[in-house]
C-alpha positions in Angstrom: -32.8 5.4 53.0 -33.8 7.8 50.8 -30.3 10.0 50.8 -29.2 6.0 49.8 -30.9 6.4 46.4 -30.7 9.3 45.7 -26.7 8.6 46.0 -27.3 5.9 44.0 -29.0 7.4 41.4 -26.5 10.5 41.7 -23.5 7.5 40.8 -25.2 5.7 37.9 -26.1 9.1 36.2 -22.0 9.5 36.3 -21.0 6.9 35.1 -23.4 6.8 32.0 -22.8 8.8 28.4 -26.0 8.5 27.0 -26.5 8.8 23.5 -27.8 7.2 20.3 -27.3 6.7 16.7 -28.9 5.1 14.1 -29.6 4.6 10.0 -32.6 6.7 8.4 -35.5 4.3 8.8 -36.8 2.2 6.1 -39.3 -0.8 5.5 -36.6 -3.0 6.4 -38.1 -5.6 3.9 -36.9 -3.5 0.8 -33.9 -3.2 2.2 -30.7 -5.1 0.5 -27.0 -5.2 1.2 -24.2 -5.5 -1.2 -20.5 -6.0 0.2 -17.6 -5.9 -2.0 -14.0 -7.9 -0.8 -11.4 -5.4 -2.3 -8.5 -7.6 -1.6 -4.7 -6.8 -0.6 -5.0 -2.9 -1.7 -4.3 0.5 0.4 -5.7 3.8 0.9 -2.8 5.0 -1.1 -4.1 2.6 -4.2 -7.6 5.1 -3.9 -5.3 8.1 -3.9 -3.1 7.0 -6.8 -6.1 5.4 -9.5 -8.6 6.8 -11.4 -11.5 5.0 -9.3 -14.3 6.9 -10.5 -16.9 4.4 -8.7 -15.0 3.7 -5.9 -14.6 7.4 -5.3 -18.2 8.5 -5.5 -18.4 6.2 -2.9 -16.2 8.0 -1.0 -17.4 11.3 -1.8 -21.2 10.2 -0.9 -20.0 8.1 1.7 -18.2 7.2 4.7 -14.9 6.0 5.0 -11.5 4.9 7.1 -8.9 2.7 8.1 -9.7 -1.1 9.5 -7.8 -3.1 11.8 -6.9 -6.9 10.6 -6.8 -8.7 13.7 -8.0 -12.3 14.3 -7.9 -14.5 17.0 -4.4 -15.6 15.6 -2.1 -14.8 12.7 -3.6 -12.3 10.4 -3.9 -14.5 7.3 -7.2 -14.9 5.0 -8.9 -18.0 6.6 -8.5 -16.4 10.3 -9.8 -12.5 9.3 -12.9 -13.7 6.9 -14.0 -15.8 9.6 -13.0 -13.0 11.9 -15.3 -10.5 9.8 -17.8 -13.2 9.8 -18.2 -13.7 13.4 -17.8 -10.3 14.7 -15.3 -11.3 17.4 -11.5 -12.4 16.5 -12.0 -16.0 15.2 -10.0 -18.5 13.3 -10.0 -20.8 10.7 -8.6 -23.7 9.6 -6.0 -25.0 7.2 -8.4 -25.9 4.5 -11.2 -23.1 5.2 -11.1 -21.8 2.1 -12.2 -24.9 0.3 -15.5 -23.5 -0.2 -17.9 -25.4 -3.5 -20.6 -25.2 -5.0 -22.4 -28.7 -4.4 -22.3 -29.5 -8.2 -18.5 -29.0 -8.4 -16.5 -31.9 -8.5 -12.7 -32.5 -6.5 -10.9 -35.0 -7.2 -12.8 -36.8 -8.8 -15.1 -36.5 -5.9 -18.9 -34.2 -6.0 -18.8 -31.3 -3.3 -22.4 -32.2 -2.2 -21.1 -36.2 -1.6 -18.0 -34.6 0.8 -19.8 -32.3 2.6 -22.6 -34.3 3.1 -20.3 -37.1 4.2 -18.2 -35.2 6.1 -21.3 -33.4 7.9 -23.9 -35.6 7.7 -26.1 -32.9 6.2 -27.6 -33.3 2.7 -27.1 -29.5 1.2 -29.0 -28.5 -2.3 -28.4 -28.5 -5.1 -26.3 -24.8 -6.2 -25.5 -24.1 -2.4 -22.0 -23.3 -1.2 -20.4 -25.7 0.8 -17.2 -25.6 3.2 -15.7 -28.3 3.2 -13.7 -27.8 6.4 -16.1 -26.3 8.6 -16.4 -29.4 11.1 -12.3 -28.3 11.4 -13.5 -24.4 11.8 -15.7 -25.6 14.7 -13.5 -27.5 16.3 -10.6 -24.7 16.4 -12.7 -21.8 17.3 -14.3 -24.0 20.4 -11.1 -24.1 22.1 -10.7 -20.2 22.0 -11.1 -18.9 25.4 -14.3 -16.6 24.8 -17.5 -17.3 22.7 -17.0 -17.6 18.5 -19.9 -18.8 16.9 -18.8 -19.6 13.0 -21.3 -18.5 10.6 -22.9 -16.6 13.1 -24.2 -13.7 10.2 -25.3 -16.2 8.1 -27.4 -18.0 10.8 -28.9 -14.4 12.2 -29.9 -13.5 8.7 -31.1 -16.8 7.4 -33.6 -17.6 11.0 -34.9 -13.8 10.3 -35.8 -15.0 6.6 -33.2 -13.5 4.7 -31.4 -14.7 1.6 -27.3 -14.5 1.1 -24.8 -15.2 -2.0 -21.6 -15.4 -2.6 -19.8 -14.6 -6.0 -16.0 -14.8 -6.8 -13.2 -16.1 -5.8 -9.3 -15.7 -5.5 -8.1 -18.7 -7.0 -4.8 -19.4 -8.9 -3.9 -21.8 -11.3 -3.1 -24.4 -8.2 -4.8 -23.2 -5.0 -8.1 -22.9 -4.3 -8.9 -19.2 -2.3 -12.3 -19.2 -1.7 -12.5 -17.1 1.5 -15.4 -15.0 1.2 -18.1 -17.6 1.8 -16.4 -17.6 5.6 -18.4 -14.2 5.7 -21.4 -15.2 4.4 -22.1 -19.0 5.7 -24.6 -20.6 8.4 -23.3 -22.5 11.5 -23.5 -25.9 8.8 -21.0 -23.9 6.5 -23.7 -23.2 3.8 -24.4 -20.2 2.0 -27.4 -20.8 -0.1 -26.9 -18.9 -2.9 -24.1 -17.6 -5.5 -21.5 -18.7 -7.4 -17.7 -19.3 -6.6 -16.7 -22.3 -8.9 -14.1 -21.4 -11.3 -17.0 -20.5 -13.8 -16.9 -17.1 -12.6 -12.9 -16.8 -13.9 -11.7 -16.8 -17.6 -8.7 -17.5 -19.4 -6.7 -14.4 -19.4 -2.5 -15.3 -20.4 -1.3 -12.1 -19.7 -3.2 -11.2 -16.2 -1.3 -13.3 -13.0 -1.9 -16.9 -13.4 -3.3 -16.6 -16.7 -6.9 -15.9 -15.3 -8.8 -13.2 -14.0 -12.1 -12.6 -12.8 -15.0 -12.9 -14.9 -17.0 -10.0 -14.3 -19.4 -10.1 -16.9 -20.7 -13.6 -16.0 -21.1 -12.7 -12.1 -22.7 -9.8 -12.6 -25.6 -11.7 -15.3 -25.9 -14.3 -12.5 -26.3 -11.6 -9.9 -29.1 -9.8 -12.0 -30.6 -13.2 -12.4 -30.8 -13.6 -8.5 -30.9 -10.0 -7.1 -34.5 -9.3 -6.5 -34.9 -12.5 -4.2 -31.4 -11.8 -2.4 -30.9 -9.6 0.6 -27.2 -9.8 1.5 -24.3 -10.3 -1.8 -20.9 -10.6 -0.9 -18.5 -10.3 -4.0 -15.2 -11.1 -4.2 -13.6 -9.4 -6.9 -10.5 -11.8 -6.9 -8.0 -10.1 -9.0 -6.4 -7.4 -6.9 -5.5 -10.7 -4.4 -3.8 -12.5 -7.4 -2.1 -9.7 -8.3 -0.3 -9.5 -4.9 0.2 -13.2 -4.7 1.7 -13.0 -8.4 4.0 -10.6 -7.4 7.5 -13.1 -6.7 7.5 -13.8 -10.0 6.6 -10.6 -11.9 8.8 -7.7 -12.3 8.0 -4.3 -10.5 6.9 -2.4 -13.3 4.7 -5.9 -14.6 3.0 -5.8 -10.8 2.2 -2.4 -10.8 0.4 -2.9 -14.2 -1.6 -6.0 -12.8 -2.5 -4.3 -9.6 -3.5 -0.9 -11.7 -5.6 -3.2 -14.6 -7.3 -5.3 -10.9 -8.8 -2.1 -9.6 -9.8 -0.5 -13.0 -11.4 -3.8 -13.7 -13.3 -3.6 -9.6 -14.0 -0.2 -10.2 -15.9 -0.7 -13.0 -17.5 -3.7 -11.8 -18.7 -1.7 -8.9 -20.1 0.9 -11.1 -22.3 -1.6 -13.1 -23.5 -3.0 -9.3 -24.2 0.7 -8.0 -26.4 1.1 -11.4 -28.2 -2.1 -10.8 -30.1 -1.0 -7.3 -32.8 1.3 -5.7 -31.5 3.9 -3.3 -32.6 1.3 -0.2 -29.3 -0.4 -0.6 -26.4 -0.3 1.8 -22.8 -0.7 0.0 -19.7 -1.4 1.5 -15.6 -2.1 0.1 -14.0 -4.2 2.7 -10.5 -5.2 2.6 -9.8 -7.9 4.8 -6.0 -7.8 4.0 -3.4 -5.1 3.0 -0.7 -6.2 0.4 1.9 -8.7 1.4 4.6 -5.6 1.1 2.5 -3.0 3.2 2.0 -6.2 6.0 5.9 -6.8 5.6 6.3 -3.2 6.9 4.3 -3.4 9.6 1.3 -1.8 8.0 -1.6 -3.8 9.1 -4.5 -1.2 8.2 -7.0 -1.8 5.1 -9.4 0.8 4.1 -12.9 0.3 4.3 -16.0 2.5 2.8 -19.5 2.3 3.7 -22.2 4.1 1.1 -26.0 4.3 1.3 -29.4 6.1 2.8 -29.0 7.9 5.4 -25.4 8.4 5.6 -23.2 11.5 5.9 -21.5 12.0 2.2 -17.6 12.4 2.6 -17.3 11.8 6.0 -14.4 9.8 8.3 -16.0 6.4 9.6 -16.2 5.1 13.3 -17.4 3.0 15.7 -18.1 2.7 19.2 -15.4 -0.2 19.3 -12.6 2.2 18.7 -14.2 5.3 19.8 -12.1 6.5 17.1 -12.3 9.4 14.2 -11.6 7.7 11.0 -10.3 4.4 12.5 -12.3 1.2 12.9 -12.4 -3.4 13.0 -13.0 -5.7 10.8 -15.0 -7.2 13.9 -17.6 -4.3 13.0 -18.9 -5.3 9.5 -20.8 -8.1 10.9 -22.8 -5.8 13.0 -23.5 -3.3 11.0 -25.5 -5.2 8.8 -27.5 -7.0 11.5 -27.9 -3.6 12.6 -29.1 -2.2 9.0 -31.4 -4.7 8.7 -33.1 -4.2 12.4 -31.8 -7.5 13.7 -30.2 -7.7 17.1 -26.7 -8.1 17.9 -25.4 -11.1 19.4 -23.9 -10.1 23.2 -20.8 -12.2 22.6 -20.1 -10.1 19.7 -17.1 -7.6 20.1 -18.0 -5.6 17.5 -20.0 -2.6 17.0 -21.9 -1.0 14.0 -20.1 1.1 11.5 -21.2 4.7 10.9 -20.3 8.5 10.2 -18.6 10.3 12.5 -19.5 13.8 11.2 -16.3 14.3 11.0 -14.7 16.0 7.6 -11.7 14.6 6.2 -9.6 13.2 2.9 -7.7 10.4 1.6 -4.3 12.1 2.2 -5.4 12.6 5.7 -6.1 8.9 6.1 -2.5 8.2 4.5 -0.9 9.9 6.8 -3.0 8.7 9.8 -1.9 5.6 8.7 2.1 6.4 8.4 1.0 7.7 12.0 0.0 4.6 13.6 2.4 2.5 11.4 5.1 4.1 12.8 4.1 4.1 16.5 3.6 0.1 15.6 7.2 -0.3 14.7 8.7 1.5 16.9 7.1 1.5 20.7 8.4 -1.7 21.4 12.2 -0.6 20.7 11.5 3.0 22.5 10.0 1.5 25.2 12.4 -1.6 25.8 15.1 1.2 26.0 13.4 2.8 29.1 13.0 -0.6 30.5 16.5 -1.2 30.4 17.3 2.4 31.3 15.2 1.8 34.5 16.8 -1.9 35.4 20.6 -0.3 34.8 19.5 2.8 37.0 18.2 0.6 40.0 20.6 -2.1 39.8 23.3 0.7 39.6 21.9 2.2 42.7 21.8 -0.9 45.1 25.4 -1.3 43.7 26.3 2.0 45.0 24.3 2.6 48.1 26.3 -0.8 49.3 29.9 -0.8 48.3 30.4 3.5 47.0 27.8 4.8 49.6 30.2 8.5 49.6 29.0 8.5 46.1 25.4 7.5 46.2 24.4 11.1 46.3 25.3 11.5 42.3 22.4 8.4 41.5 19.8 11.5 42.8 19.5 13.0 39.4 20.0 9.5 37.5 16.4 8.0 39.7 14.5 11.3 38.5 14.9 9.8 35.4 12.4 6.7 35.7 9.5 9.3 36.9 10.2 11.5 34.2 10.2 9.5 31.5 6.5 8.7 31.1 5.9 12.3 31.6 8.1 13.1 28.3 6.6 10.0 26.9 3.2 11.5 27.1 4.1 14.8 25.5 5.9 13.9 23.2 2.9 13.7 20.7 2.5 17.3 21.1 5.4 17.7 18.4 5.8 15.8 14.6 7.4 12.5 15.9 7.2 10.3 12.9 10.5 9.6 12.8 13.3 8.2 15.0 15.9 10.9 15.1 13.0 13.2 16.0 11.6 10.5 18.6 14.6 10.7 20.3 15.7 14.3 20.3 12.2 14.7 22.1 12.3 12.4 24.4 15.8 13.1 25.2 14.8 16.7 25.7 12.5 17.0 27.6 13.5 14.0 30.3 17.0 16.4 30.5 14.8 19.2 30.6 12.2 18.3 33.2 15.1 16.2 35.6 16.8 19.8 35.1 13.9 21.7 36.6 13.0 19.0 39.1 16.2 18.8 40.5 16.7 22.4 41.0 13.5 23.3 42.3 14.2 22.3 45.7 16.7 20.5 47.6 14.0 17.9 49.2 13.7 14.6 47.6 9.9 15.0 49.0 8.9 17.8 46.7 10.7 16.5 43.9 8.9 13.6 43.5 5.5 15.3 44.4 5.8 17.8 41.5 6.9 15.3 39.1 3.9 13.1 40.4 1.1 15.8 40.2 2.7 17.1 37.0 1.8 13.9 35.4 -1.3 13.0 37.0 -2.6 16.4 36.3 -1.8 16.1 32.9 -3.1 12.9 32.4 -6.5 13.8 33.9 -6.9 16.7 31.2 -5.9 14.8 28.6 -8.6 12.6 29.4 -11.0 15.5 29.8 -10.4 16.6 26.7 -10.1 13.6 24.2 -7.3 11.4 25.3 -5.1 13.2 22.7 -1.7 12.6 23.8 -2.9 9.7 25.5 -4.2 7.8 21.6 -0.7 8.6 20.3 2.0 7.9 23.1 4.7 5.0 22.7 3.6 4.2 26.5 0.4 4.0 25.7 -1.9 1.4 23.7 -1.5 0.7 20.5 -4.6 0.8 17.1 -2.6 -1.5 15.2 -2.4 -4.4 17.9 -6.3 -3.8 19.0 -5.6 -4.4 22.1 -7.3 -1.2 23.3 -8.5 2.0 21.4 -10.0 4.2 23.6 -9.6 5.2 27.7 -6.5 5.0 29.8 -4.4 1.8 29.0 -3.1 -0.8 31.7 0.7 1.7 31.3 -0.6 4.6 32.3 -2.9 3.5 33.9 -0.7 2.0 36.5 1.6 5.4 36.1 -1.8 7.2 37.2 -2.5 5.1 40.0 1.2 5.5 41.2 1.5 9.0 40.8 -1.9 10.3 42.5 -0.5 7.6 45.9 2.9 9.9 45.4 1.6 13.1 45.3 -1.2 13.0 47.7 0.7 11.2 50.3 3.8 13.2 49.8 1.6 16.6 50.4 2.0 15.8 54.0 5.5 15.7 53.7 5.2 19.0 51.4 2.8 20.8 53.3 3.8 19.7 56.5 2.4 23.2 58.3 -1.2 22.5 56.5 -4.1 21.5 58.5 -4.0 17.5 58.2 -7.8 17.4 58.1 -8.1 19.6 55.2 -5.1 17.6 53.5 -7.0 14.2 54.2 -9.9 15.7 52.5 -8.2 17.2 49.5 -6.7 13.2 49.3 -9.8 11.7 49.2 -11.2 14.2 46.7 -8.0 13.4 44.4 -8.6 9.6 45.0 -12.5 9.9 44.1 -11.7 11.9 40.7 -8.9 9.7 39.7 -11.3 6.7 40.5 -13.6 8.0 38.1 -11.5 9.1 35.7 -9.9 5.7 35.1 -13.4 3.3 36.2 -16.3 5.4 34.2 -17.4 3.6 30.8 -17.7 7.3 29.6 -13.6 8.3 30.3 -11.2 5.4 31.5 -13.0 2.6 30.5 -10.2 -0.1 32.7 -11.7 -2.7 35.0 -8.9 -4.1 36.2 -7.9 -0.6 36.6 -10.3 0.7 38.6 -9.7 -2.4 41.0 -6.6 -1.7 41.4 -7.3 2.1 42.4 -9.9 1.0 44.5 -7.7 -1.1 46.9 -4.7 1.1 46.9 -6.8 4.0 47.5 -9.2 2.6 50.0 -6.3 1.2 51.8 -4.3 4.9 52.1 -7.5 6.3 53.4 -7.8 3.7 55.8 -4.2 4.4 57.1 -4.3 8.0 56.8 -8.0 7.8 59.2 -5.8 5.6 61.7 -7.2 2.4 61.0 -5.5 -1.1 60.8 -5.7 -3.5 57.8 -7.6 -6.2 59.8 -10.1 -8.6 58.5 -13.0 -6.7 58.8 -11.3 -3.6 56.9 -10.3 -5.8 54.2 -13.5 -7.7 54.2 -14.5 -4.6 53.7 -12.6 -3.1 50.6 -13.7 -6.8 48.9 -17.4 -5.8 49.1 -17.1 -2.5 48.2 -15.0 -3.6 45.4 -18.0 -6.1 44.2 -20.3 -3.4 44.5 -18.4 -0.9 42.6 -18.0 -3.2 39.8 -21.5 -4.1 39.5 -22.7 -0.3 39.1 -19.6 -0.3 36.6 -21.0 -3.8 34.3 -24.9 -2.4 35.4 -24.9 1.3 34.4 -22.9 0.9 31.1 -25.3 -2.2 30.3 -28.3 0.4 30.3 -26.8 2.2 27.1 -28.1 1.2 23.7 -26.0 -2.0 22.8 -24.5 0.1 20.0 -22.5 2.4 22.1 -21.6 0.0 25.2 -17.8 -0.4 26.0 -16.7 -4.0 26.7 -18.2 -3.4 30.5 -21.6 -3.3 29.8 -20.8 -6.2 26.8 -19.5 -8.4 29.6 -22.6 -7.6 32.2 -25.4 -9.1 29.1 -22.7 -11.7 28.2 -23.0 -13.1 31.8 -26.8 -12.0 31.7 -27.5 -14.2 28.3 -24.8 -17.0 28.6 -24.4 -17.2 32.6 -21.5 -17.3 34.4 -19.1 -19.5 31.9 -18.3 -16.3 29.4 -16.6 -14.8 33.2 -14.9 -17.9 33.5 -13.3 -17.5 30.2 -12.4 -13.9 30.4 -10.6 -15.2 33.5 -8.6 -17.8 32.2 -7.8 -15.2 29.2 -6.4 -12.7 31.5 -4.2 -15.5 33.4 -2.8 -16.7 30.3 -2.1 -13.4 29.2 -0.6 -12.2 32.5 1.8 -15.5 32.3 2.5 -15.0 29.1 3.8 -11.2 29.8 5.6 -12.8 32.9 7.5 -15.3 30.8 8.6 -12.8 27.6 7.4 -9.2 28.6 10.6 -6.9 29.8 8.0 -5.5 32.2 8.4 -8.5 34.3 12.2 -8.0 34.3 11.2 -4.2 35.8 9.2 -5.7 38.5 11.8 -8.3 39.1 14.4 -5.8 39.8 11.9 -3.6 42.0 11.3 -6.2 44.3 15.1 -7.5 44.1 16.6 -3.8 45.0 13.6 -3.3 48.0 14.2 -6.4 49.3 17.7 -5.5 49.3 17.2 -2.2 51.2 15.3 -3.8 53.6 19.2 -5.3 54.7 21.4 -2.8 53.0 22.6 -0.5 54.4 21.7 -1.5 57.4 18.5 -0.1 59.4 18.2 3.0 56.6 14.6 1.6 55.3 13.1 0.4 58.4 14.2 3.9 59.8 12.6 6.0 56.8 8.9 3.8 56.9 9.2 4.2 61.2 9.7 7.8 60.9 7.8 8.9 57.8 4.3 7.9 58.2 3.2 8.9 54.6 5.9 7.5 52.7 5.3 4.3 54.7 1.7 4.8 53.7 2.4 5.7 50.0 5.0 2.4 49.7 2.0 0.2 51.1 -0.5 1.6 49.2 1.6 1.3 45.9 2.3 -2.3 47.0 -1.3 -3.1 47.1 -2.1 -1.7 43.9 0.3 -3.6 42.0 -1.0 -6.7 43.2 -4.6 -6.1 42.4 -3.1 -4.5 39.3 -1.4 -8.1 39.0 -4.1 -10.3 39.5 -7.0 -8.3 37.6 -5.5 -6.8 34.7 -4.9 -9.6 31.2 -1.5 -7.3 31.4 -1.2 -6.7 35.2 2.4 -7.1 34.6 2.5 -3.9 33.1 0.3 -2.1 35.1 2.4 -3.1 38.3 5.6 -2.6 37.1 4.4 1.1 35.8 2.7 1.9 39.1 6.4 1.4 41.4 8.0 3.9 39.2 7.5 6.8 41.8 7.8 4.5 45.0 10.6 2.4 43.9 13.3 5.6 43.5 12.0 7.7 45.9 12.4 5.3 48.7 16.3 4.3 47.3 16.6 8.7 46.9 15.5 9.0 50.8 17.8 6.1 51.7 20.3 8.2 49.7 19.6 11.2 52.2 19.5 9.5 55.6 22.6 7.9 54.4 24.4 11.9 54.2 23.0 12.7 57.8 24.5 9.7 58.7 27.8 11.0 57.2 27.7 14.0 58.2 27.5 13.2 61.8 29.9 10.5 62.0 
């Protein structure tokens, strides 16, 4: 019992990173917070003004790129209520039809239309959304917990007072977003001012009107001892990207140039205006429409107060990344800031300096970085999906009406393990362009099948050094900061925010596949070896790997480390002479449920700040019960179908199964004879088989990780099909 716990103990102690960080301490009573909405502007718009404010923020700050995600389209209404809520959210069509109560519409008092629309009587000089029974409504069908005006209901029950000035308005549209940040579960915020009082009459400015910064900033002196949290909305750089169809370039440039001089200086008189106990940050919920139409989908954010790290990158433990973080983090990183806890449902994490030196130009091309990866992953990788499909299809084709030529698809099936290898490493060189994309990838797939082919005339070590290469390179890059890993076409992607840290569901799956290869091939390799020492070196591989891809420290992949779990449990069953019966596979189930709950239970015992989405999901079920599991379960199904319907992944599996299935018949006997004779590779193909369809049914892109985890198996088994044909040949 006791060598039980101290086992146990031994494996929590693994799998946790323990660490902390926090703000200098303060009476949290005198502490205020002042955000400023820097609409529709870029890191480049820092690094090409004269923002003397803006920059000493910077300099005495922290600051980065932020993701714009939402829990649809990225337009305003869906990424203020996003930044509001701390988890992608939406909106509604009319959610920025945010009033003060005395403000009329249509002929029709703000405070009469909410109240009859909500059945709540406001007061008088709150802001009211109009819409928010419609924000409700849409955000309750999401599949996972959105609570609108969540930081204006954990504020406001804790005592502390909100307002909201500004507004992006136009001469027709009401664009009165910011309040989406600010407001209570009723869609109140109960102080500020975003009527059209805080605009003026200005011909030559877009619209004729800009912001009227000397009236919000006496109503904010007027208010700002008895406030705790002020959002402003400095309007203008919005309208001048809106205005932008109908002005000429050099006419836009001018607006945009006069909107930030005009913020800037705003700013400065707001910096001037407060003690030192006063957190600041710029937030840009959107980038211009022309960056967006490019595919750039990063704003810059800066955060600026006591107890910060002057001119440092930002992060957060949501991205685990230097420099780079979400608009899902604002929201708790004031919470946090003024020592109020944060929500489990919230995604999220708190905003702070990494340490880390850097500069505006290294943001800008950090961003032309990720931008590019963005744009072109997709295309790169639907090329090696085709590649692969052409490549199999090509070698059923063969092997069944050309078998005397089937020998010349050898070189052509090293191909589809290669290519994530050159995929990975291709980051190593300056690929931020296509030509140069391609020469590299080109180049090192020829260069690698080159090597491969000629290193020995067995199909079995071939595909065992391919296999380990990989792995092995993998696992260090993981070791040492995922740095190929955070850049690689196969890999996840910042901009999409799908992932940001660990091993995503691609290589993940490549990982999983190429260990089963390798290991299991080593028999075939090593065929002199001692068995019992090679068994043992397979389960040492299969407990690292396992690690590697499950620990909230390193992989961070649940679905992952299932699917490693089962495939590998079920190879060392096989390779220990047992039989998948029920009690075996009854077996791998429990042991599965226990891993996973040291996984959610050891990750949930790190300060909330600096849990991955495991230990998240453990207090989610622990606060909310078992629903919040229901939901990520019906996420990850709809996902997976979704990827099975329009993913070219699912075309890659499709084919797999199409050209096994195939040599299961053709040419006659040639499979069946292989997996009877070659106890490993029969082992390796079941094994591979299994993962994928634990891969398939617990992964929200299983799809992927499937398809990704047959590209050793699959072309071996057709290359070895390809050699018993010759001896078959060459006897006849």
């Amino acid at each position: 019992m006791r060598k039980k716990s101290v086992l146990f103990l031994i494996l929590i102690l693994l799998f946790l990173n323990i660490y902390s960080i926090g703000y200098a301490k303060t009476d949290v009573r005198s502490k205020k917070a002042v955000v400023f909405i820097l609409n529709r502007v870029t890191i480049k718009d820092y690094l090409e003004n004269d923002l003397k404010n803006i920059k000493k923020m910077i300099d005495n700050g922290t600051y980065g790129l932020m993701t714009v995600n939402s829990d649809g389209g990225r337009s305003e209404e869906n990424v203020f209520m996003t930044i509001g809520t701390g988890t992608r959210a939406v909106g509604s069509s009319f959610a920025s039809l945010n009033f003060n109560s005395w403000e009329s519409i249509e002929g029709n008092k703000a405070f009469t239309i909410f109240q009859r629309n909500t059945g709540v009587s406001p007061k008088e000089g709150q802001i009211l959304n109009l819409d928010i029974a419609q924000i409700i409504r849409n955000n309750s069908k999401r599949n996972h917990i959105i609570r609108p005006g969540l930081l204006g209901d954990e504020l406001m029950k804790m005592g502390y007072s909100i307002a909201v000035f500004g507004n992006e308005d136009t001469d027709t549209d009401y664009k009165r977003y910011a309040p989406l940040i600010g407001m209570n579960y009723s869609g109140i915020v109960p102080y500020g001012d975003v009527s059209e009082g805080v605009l003026k009459k200005d011909p030559l400015r877009p619209y004729g009107i800009s912001t009227d910064y000397d009236r919000m900033y006496e109503e904010y002196i007027g208010v700002k001892d008895n406030i705790d949290l002020t959002i402003f909305d400095l309007g203008d750089t919005a309208r001048a990207n809106d205005y932008q169809n109908s002005g000429l370039d050099k006419i836009n440039a001018q607006n945009r140039k006069k909107a930030l001089q005009d913020a800037d200086n705003f700013i400065g008189r707001i910096l001037a205006t407060n003690d030192k106990n006063t957190l600041y940050m710029i937030v840009t919920p959107l980038p211009p429409s022309a960056e967006m139409g490019q595919n750039d989908f990063l704003a810059p954010v800066v955060m600026y107060g006591k107890g910060i790290d002057p001119n440092k990158l930002i992060t957060s433990e949501t991205t685990k990344r230097i420099g780079i973080v979400t608009n899902m983090d604002v929201l708790p990183t004031i919470l946090n800031y003024f020592d109020l806890d944060v929500p489990a449902f919230v995604t999220g994490h708190k905003l702070y300096s990494s340490g880390v030196d850097g500069s505006l130009l290294q943001l800008s091309n950090l961003e032309k970085q990720l931008t590019y990866n963005y744009t072109y992953r997709s295309p790169f990788l639907k090329t090696y999906v085709v590649l692969q499909i052409v490549i199999l299809i090509l070698s059923i084709v063969v092997l069944i009406f050309f078998r005397k030529y089937s020998v010349y698809m050898k070189p052509l099936l090293l191909l589809i393990p290669i290519m994530p290898l050159s995929f990975l490493l291709l980051p190593i060189f300056d690929y931020t362009s296509v030509p140069i994309s391609i020469l590299g990838i080109v180049s090192m797939t020829l260069f690698f099948a080159l090597i491969f082919y000629n290193i020995s005339s067995k199909s079995s070590f071939r595909y065992f050094s391919i296999a380990f290469l990989t792995a092995a390179i993998l696992i260090v890059d993981m070791f040492t900061g995922y740095n190929l890993l955070k850049n690689s076409f196969l890999s996840y992607d910042v901009i999409a925010g799908a992932r940001f840290y660990g091993i995503g569901n691609e290589y993940m799956g490549i990982l999983i596949g190429a260990t089963l290869c390798f290991n299991l091939l080593s028999f075939e390799v090593f065929n002199k070896a001692n068995k019992k020492y090679l068994i043992s070196a397979n389960i040492l591989f299969y407990i690292a790997v396992l690690y590697f891809i499950a620990s909230p420290s390193v992989g961070t992949n649940v679905g992952g480390s299932i699917a490693a779990f089962a495939a590998f449990s079920v190879s060392t069953m096989y390779l220990f002479g047992k039989r998948l019966n029920l009690k075996n596979i009854s077996l791998v189930v429990v042991s599965i449920v226990i891993l996973l709950f040291l996984l959610f239970y050891a990750d949930s015992l790190r300060p909330v700040s600096q849990q991955t989405h495991i230990g998240q999901t453990f207090n989610l079920v622990k606060n909310n019960g078992l629903y919040p599991l229901f939901q990520i379960f019906i996420r990850k199904l709809s996902m997976n179908l979704k990827l099975f319907r329009y993913s070219i992944w699912s075309k890659v599996l499709i084919t797999l199964v199409f050209v096994l299935f195939m040599l299961f018949y053709k040419p006659i006997g040639a499979m069946k004879k292989i997996l009877n004779e070659h106890r490993f590779i029969y082992i390796c193909f079941f094994s591979t088989i299994v993962g994928s369809i634990f891969a398939l049914i617990f992964n929200d892109s299983g799809v992927v990780a499937a398809a990704t985890m047959m590209v050793y198996t699959g072309p071996m088994l057709i290359d070895f099909i390809i050699d018993e044909n010759r001896e078959i040949e060459s006897r006849s």
